[in-house]
Every structure is written in structure tokens, then in C-alpha cells.
N, C-alpha and C positions, 0 to 999 in steps of 0.2 A: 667430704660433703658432695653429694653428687649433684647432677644440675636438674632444676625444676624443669618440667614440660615446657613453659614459657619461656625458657632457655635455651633450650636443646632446638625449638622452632624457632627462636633467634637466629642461632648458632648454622641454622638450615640456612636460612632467609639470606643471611649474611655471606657466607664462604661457602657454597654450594658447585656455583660457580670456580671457584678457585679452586678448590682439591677436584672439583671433574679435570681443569684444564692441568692439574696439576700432574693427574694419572695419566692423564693421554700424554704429557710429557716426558712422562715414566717408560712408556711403553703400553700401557694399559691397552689393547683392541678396543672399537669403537664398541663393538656388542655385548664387553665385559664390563665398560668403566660405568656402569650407569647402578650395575650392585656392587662394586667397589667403591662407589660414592657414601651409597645407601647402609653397607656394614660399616663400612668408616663413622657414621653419625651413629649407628648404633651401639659400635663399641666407644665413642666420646662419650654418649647419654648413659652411659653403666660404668664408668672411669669415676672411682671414688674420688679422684684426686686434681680435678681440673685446675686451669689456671684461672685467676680470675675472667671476668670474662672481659673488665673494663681494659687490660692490655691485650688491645688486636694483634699488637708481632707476636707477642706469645702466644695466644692462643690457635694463627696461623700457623707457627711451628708445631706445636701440637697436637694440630689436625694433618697437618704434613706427615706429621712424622706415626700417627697413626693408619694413615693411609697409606702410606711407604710400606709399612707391617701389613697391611692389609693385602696390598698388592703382592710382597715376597712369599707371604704365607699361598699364596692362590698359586703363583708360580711353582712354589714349592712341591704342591698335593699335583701339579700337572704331569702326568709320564711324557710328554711329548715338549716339553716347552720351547714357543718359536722367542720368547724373549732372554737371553741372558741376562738373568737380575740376582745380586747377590751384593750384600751388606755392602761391601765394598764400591761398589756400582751407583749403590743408592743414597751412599755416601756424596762422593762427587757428581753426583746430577743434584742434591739437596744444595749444595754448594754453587756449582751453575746458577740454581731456580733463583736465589737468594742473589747470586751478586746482579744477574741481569734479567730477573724478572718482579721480585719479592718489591723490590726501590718503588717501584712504581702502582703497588695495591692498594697503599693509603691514600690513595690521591687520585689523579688522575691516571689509571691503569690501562694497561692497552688495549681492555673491553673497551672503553669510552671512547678512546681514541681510534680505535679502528670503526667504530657506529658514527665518532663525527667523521671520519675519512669515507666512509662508504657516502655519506650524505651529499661531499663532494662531488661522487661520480655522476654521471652520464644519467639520465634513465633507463636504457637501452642496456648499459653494465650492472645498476640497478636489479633489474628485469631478469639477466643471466645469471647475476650469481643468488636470485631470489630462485631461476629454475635449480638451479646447479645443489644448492645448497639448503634452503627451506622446501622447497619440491623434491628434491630427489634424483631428479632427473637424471637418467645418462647423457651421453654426450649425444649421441648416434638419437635420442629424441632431441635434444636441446637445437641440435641442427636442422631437424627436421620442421620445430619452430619455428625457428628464425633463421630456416631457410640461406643457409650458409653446410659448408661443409663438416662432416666429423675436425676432420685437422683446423678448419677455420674457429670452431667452437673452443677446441685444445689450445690453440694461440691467443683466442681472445681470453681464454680465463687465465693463462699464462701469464699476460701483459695488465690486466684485471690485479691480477695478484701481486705483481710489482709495484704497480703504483699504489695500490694501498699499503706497502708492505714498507715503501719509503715515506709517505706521508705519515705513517704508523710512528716512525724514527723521528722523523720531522717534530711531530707534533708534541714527543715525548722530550724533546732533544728542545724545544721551547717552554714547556714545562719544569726542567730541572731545571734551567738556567743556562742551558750550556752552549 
């Protein structure tokens, strides 16, 4: 039985998110993963045989595991491929995903936790990683902003990216319990 429209735009709404960060985990380029998201949902939405939808590990797996297919097939048709990706590969990075990333989807996952860490910061690192990251920006502009050096901009997102990267663990690491 295949999924109703109301489903399948569920199904979008819901894990969209997760299978992009899923494929950029993969190896997926930033410029490919955005129709490797988009075939993914469309070969879910034409899959006679989905999982219910009321179990999310499954149906996460699901879409993982379609988007895995999705990705090795694209790999596959490319004559030049810069990513090494083969069954075997996408095996033990599915394996990774699951044991130290998957724990944390139902719940409080490291989307939320890195938005409450960012909210932490500074406004001023705020402001950087809004030029750096929702802007676009280069560095060599970024500096030119806020008036600091190319290298001064490289270290400040460097150190940017530490601390949220340990409060990320923090936050997650009070979450489980541990």
C-alpha cells in the first residue's frame, strides 16, 4: 500500500532534515545533496511497501537506507567519482550513523542542541557564523566586515566551532543521562 500525499508531505516535514545531514555524512557534495534528498522522497512516495509510518526508527531506517541507494546509484553512473562509495562502505558508515548519531533523533538531537548552543554564544560570533554560514560569505569578505584579518576570521570560526562542538557533547551528554 503506498503512502497517501498527506504522508509522503509528512514524511518530508518530518526527516528532511535527517537524510540531507544524513548524505552530507555519506559524502554526498553540498551541490548534489539537495536532489539526492528530493529522489529519496520520491522513490519513498512510489515504494509499495513502506513501513508504518507510526514507527520513526523504522521508517528512519528506511529512508536511510533509500537514500544510501540513492546516493551509490549516482556514484555509480559518475565516470570520475571523487567519493569512494561501495555497499560495503555504506555499510559501516550506516553503522556509525546509528550507534553515535541515530540515539539522539528522537529526542533531543543535535539540530536542537547545537540552536540551544549557538544561542549561547556572543552576538558578535552570532553575527560571524550568520556572515559565514546563512550569508555565504568568504572569509577575505567576512574580514573585511568586521575588520579583522583573513587568518583572524579562520581562527575566530575555528574557535566558534569548538565551543559549540563541545557544548553540542555537553548538552547531549546531560540529555542521556550520562
Amino acid at each position: 500500500m503506498r503512502l497517501s500525499v498527506n504522508q509522503v508531505d509528512e514524511l518530508v516535514r518530518a526527516h528532511q532534515a535527517h537524510i540531507y545531514r544524513y548524505l552530507r555524512f555519506l559524502g554526498a557534495a553540498e551541490d548534489l545533496v539537495e536532489d539526492l534528498v528530493q529522489d529519496t522522497f520520491v522513490a519513498a512516495s512510489s515504494n509499495r511497501n513502506p513501513p508504518p509510518i507510526e514507527s520513526v526508527p523504522r521508517r528512519l531506517g528506511w529512508l536511510r537506507a533509500i537514500a544510501r541507494n540513492t546516493f551509490l546509484n549516482h556514484c555509480r553512473k559518475q565516470k570520475r567519482n571523487p567519493v569512494r562509495a561501495d555497499s560495503e562502505l555504506m555499510t559501516r558508515a550506516e553503522s556509525y550513523w546509528n550507534s553515535a548519531f541515530a540515539q539522539h533523533d528522537d529526542g533531543y538531537g543535535y539540530m536542537e542542541a547545537l540552536i540551544a548552543c549557538t544561542k549561547k554564544l556572543s552576538a558578535r560570533h552570532r553575527d560571524v557564523l550568520e556572515h559565514r554560514y546563512a550569508l555565504r560569505k568568504s572569509r577575505g569578505e567576512m574580514a573585511a566586515f568586521f575588520k579583522v584579518t583573513d587568518d583572524g576570521i579562520k581562527i575566530m570560526l575555528r574557535r566558534i566551532r569548538a565551543v559549540l562542538a563541545k557544548c553540542v557533547q555537553q548538552t547531549l551528554a546531560i540529555e542521556n543521562g550520562s
